[in-house]
N, CA and C atoms as an extended XYZ file, in Angstrom:
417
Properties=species:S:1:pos:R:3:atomname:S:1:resname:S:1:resid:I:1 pbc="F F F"
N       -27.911       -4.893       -4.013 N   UNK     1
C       -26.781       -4.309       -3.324 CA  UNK     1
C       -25.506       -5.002       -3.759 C   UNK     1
N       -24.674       -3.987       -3.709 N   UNK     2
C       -23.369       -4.709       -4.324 CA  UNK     2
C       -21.637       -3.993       -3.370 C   UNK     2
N       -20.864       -4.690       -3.428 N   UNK     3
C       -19.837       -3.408       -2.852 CA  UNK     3
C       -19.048       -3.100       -4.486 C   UNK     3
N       -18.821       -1.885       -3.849 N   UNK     4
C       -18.644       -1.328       -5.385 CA  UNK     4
C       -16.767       -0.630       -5.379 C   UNK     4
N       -16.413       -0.858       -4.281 N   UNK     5
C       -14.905       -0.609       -4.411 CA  UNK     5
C       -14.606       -0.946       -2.856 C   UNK     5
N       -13.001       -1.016       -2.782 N   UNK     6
C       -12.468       -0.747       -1.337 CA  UNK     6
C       -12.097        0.578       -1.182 C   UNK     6
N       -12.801        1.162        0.482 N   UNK     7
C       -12.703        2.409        0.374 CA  UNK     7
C       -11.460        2.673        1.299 C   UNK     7
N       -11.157        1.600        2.376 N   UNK     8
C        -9.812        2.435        2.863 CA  UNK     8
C        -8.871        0.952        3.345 C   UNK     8
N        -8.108        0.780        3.505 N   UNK     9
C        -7.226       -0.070        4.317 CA  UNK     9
C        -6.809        0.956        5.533 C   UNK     9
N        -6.562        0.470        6.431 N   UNK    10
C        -6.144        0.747        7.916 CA  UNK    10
C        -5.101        0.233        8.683 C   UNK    10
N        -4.015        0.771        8.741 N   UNK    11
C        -3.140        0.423        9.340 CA  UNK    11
C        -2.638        1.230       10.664 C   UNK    11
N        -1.461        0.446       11.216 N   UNK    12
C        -0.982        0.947       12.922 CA  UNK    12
C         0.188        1.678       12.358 C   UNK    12
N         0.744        2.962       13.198 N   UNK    13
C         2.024        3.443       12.636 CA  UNK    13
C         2.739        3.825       14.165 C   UNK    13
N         3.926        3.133       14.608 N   UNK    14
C         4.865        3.396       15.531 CA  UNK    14
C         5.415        4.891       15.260 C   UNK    14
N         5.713        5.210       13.737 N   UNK    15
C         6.181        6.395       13.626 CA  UNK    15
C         5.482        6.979       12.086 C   UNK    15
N         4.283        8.207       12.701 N   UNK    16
C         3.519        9.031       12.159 CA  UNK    16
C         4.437        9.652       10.648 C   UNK    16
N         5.500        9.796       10.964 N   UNK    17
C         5.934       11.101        9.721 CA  UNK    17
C         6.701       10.168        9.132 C   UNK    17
N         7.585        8.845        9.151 N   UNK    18
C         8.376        8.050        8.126 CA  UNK    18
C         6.988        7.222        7.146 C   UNK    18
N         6.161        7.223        8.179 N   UNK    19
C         4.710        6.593        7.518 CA  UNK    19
C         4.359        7.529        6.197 C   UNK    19
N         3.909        8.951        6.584 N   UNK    20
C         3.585       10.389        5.876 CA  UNK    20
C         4.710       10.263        4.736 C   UNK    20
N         6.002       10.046        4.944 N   UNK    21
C         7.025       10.030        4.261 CA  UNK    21
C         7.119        9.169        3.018 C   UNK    21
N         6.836        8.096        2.968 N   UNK    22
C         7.010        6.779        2.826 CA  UNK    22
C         5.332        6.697        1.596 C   UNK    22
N         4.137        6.984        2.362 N   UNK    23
C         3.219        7.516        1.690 CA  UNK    23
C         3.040        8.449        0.417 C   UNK    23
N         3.316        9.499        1.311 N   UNK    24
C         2.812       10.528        0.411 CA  UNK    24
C         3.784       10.751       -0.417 C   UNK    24
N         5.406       10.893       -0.026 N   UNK    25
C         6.825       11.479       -0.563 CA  UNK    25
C         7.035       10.600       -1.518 C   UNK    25
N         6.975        9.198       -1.130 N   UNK    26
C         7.611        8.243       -2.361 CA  UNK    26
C         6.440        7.858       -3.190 C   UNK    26
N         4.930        7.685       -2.717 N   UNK    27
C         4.584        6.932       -3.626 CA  UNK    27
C         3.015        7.972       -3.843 C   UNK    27
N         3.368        9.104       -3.588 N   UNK    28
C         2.451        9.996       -4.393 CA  UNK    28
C         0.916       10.432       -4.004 C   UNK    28
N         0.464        9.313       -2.729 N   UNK    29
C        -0.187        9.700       -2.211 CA  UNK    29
C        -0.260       11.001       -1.531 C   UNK    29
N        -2.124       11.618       -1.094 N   UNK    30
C        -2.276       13.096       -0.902 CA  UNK    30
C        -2.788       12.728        0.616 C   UNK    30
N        -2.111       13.608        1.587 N   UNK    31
C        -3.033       13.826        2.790 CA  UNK    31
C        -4.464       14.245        2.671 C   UNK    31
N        -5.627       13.674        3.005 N   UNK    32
C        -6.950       14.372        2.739 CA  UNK    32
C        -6.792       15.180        4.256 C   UNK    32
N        -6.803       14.020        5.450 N   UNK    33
C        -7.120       14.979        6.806 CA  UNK    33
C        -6.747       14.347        7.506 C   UNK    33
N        -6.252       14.924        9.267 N   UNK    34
C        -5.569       14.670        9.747 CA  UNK    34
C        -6.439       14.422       11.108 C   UNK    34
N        -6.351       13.219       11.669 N   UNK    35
C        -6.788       12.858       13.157 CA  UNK    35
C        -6.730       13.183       13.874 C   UNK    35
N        -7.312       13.727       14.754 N   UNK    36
C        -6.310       14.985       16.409 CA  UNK    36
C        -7.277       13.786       17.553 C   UNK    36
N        -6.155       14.338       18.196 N   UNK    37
C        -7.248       13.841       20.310 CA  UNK    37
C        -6.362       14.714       20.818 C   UNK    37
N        -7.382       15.822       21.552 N   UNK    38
C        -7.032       16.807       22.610 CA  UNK    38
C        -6.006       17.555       21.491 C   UNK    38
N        -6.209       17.987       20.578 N   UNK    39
C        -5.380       19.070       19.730 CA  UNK    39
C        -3.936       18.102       18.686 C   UNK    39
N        -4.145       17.179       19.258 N   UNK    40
C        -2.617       16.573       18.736 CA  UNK    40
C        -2.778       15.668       17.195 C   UNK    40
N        -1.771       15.244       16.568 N   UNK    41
C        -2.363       14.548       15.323 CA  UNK    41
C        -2.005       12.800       15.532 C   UNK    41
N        -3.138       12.156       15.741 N   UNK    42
C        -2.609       10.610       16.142 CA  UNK    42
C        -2.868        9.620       14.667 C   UNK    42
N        -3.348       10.750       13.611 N   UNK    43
C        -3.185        9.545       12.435 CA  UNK    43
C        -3.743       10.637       11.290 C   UNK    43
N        -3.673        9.581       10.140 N   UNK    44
C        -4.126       10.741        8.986 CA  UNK    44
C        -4.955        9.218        7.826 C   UNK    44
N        -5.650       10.290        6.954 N   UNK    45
C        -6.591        9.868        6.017 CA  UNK    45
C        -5.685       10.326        4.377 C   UNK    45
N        -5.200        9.477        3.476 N   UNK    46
C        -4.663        9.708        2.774 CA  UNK    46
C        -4.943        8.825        1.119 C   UNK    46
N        -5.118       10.091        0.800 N   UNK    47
C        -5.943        9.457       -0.878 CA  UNK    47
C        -4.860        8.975       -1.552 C   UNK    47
N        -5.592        7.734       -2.220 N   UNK    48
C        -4.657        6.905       -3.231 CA  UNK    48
C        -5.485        7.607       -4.990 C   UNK    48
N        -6.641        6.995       -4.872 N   UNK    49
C        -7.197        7.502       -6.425 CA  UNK    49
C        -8.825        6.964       -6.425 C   UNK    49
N        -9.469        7.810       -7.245 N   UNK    50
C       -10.823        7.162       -7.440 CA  UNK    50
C       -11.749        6.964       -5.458 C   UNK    50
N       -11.236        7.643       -4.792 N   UNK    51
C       -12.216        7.800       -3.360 CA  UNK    51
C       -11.798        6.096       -2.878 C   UNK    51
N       -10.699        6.029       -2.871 N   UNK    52
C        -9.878        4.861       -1.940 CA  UNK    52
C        -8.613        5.578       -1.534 C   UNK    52
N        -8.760        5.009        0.259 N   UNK    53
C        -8.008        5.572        1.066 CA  UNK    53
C        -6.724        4.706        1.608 C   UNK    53
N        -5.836        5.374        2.232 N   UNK    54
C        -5.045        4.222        3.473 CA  UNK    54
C        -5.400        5.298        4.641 C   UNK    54
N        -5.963        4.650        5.574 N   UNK    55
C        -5.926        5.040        6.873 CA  UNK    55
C        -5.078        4.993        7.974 C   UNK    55
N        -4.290        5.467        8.502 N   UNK    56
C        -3.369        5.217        9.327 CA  UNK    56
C        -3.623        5.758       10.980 C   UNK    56
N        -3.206        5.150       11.943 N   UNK    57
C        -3.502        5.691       13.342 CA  UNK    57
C        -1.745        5.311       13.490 C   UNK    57
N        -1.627        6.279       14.872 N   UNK    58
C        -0.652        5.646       15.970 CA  UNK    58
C        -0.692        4.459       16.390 C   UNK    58
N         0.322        3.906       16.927 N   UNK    59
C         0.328        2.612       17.313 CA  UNK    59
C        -0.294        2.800       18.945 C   UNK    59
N        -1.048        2.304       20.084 N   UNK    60
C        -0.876        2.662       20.722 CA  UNK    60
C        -0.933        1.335       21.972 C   UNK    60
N        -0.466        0.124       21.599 N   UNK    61
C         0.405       -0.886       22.413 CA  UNK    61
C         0.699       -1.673       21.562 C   UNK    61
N         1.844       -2.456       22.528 N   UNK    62
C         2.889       -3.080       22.129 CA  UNK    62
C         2.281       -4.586       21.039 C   UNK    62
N         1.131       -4.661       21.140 N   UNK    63
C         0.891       -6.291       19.904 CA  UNK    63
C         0.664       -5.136       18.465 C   UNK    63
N         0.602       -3.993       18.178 N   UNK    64
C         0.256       -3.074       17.033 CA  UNK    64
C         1.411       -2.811       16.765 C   UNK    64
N         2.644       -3.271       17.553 N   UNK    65
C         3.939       -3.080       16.508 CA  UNK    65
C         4.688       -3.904       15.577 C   UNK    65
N         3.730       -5.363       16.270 N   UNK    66
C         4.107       -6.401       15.066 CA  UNK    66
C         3.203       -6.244       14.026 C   UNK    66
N         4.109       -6.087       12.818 N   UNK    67
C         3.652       -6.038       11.365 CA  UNK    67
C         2.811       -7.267       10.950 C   UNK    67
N         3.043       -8.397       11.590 N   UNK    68
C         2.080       -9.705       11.331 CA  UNK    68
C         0.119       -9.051       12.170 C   UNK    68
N         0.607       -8.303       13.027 N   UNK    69
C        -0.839       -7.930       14.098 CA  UNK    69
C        -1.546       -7.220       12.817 C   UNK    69
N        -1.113       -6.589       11.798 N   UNK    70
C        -1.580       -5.359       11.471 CA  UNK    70
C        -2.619       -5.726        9.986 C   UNK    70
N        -1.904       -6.880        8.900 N   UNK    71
C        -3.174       -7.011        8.160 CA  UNK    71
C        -1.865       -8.258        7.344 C   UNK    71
N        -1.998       -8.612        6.653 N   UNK    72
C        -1.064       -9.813        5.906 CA  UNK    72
C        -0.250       -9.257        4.437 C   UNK    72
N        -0.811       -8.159        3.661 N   UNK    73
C        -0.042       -7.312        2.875 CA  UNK    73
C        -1.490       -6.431        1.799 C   UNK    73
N        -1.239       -5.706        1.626 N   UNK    74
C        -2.029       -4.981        0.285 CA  UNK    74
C        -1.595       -4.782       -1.058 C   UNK    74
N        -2.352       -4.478       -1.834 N   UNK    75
C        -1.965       -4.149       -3.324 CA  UNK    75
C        -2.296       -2.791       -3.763 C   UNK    75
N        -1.028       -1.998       -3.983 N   UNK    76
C        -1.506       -0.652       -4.850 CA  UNK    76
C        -1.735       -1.208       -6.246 C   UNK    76
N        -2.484       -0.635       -7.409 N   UNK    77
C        -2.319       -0.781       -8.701 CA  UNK    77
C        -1.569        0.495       -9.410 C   UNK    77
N        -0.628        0.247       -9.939 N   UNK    78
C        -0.228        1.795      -10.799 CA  UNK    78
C         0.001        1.577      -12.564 C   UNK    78
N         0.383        2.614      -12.494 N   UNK    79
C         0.337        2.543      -14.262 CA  UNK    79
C         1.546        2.832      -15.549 C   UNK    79
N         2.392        2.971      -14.152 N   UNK    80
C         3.832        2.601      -14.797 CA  UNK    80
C         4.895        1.966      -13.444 C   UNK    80
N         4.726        0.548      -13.942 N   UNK    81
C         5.560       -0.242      -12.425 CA  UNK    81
C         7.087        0.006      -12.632 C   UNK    81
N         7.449        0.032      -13.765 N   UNK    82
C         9.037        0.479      -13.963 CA  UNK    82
C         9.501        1.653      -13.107 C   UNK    82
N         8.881        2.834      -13.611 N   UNK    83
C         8.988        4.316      -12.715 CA  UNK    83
C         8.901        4.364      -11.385 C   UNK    83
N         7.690        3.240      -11.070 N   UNK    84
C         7.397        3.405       -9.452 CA  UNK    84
C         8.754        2.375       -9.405 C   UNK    84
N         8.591        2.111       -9.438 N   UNK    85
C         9.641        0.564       -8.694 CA  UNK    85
C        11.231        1.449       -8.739 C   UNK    85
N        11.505        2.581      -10.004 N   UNK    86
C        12.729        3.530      -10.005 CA  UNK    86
C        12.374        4.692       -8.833 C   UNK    86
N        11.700        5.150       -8.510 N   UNK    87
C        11.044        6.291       -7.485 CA  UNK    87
C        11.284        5.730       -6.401 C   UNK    87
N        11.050        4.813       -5.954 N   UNK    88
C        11.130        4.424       -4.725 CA  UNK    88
C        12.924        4.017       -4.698 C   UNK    88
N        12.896        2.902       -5.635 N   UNK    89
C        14.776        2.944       -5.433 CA  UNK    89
C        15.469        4.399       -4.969 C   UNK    89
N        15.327        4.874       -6.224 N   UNK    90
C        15.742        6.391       -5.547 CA  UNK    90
C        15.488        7.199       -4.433 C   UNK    90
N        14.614        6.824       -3.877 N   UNK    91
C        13.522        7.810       -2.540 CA  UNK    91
C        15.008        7.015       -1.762 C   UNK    91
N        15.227        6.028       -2.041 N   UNK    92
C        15.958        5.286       -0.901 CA  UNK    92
C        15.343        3.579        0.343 C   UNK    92
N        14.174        3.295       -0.632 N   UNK    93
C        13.942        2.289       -0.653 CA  UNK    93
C        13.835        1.161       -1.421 C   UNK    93
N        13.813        0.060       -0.608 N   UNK    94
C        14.513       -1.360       -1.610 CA  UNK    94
C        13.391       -2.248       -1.559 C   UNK    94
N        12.787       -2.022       -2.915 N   UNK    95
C        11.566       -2.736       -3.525 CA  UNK    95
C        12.956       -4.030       -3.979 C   UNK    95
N        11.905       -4.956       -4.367 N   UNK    96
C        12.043       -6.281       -5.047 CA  UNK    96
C        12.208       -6.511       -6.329 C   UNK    96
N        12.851       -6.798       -6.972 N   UNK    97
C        12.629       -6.639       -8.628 CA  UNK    97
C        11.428       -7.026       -8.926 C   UNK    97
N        10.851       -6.307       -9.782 N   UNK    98
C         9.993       -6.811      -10.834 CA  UNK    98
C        10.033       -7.875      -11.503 C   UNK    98
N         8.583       -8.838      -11.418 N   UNK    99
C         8.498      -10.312      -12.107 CA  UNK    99
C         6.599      -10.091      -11.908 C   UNK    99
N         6.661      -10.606      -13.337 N   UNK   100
C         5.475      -11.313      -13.577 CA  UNK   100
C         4.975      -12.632      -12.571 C   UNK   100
N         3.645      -12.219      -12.338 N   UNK   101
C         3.232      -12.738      -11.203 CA  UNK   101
C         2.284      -13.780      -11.561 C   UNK   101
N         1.879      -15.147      -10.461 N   UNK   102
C         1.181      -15.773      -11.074 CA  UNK   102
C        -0.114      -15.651      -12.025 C   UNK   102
N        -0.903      -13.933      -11.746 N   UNK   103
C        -2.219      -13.673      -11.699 CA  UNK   103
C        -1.686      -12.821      -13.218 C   UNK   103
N        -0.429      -13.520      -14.127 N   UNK   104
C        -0.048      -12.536      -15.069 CA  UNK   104
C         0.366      -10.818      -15.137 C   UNK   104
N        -0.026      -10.516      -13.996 N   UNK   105
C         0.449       -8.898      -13.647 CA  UNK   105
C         1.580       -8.762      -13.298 C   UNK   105
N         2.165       -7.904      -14.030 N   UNK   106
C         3.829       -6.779      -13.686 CA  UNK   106
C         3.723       -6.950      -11.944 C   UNK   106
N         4.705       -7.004      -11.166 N   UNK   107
C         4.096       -6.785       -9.825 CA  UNK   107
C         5.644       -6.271       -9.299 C   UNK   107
N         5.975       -5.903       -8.180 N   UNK   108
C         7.253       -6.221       -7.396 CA  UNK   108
C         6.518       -6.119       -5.964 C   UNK   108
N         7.724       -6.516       -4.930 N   UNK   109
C         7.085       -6.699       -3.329 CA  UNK   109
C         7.943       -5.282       -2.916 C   UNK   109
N         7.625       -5.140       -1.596 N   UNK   110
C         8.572       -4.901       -1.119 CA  UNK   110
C         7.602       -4.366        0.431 C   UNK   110
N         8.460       -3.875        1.876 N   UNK   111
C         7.908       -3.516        2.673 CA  UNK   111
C         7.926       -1.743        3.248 C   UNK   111
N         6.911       -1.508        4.001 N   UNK   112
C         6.606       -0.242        4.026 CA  UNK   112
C         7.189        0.306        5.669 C   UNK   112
N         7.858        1.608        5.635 N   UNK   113
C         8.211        1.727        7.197 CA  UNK   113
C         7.772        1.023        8.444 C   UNK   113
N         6.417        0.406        8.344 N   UNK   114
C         5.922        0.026        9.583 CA  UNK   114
C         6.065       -1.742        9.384 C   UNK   114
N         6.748       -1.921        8.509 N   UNK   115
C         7.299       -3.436        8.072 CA  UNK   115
C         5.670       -4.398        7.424 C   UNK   115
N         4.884       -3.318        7.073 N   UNK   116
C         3.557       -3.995        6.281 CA  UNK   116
C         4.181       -4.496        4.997 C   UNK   116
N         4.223       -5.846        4.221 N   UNK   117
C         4.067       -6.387        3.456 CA  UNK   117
C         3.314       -5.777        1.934 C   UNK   117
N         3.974       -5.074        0.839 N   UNK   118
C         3.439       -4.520       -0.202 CA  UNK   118
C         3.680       -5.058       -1.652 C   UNK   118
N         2.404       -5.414       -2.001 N   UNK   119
C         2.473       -5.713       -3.164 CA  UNK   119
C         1.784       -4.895       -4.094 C   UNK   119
N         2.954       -4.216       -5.620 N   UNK   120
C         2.896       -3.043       -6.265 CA  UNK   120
C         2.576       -3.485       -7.530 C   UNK   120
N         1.138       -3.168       -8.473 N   UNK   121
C         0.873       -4.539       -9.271 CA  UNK   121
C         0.200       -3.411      -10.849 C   UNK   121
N         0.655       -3.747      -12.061 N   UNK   122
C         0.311       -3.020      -13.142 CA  UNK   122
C        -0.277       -4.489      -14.039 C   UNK   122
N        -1.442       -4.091      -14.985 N   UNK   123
C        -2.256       -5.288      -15.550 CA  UNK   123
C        -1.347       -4.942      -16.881 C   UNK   123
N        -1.338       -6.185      -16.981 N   UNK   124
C        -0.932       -6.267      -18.383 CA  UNK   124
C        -2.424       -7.130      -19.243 C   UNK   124
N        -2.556       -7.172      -20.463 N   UNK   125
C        -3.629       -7.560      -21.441 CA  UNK   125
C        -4.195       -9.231      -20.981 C   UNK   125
N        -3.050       -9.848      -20.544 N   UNK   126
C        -3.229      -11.293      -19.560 CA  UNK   126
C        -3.768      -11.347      -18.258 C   UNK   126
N        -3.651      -10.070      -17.688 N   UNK   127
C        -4.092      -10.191      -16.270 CA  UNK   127
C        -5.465      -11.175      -15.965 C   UNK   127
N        -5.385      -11.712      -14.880 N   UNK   128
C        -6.593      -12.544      -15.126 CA  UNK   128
C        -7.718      -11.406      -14.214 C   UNK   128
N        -7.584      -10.296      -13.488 N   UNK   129
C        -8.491       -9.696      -13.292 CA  UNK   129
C        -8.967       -8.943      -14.067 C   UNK   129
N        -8.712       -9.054      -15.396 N   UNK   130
C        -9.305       -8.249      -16.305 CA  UNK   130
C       -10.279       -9.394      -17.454 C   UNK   130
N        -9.291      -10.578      -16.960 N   UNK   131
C        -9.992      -11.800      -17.782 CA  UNK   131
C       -10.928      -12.245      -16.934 C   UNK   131
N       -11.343      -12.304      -15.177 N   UNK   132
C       -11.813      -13.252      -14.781 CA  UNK   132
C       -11.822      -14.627      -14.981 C   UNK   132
N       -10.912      -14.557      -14.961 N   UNK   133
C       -10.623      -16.578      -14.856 CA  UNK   133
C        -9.470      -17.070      -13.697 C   UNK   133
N        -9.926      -17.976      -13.497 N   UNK   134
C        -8.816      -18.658      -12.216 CA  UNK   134
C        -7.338      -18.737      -12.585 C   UNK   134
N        -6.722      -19.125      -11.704 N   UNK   135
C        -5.326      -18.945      -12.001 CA  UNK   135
C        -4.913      -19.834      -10.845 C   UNK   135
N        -3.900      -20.489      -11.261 N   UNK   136
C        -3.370      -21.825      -10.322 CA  UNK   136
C        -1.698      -20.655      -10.235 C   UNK   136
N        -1.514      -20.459       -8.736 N   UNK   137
C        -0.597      -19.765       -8.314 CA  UNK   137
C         0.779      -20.562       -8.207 C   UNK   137
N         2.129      -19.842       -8.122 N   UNK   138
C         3.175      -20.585       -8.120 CA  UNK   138
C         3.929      -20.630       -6.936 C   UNK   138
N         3.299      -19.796       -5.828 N   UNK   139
C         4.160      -20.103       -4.771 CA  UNK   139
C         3.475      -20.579       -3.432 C   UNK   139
């Protein structure tokens, strides 16, 4: 037995549609399906690539609105960090410049409507997850 990918991250959302927005509008993700209780929509299931998800619910008390409650940050991988990192500027959000990261990968930060912590990461031929080898970090 082995795990063979991550299939979803899960997060809290105070506000459902800047989330949807922010998701799907800027960074290309697809709604698969949508959560209901008693007819209503309290969260959604939304494909990134390869049958990995972000899961999202409503927030529904007050410790699920701190962004520290919710997970410590994630990593998309994409395949052109220049474009994404210009897409989002333009969408009207303020990613981080781009810098090579300790783990040798293209990366930039930046945070997501619900103030989750994002790290946006393209391999370059050094990456050490492509090398498997350790890496002594710089910050």
């Amino acid at each position: 037995m082995r795990i063979t990918s991550i299939a979803h991250v899960c997060i809290s959302s105070p506000d459902l549609e800047a989330t949807l927005k922010f998701y799907c509008g800027a960074l290309g993700l697809q709604k698969q399906l949508e959560f209901t209780r008693k007819g209503r929509v309290i969260g959604f299931l939304l494909k990134a690539a390869n049958n990995t998800f972000v899961e999202v619910f409503e927030s529904n008390n007050a410790g699920e609105q701190n962004p520290a409650s919710k997970l410590k940050h994630f990593c998309l991988e994409t395949d052109s960090i220049e474009e994404l990192h210009r897409t989002l500027t333009e969408a009207g959000y303020a990613p981080r410049p781009i810098k090579l990261g300790s783990d040798k990968s293209q990366q930039f930060w930046m945070k997501d409507p619900n103030g989750i912590e994002f790290e946006f990461r393209q391999n370059t031929p050094e990456s050490i997850q492509l090398a498997q080898s350790s890496v002594e970090v710089s910050w």
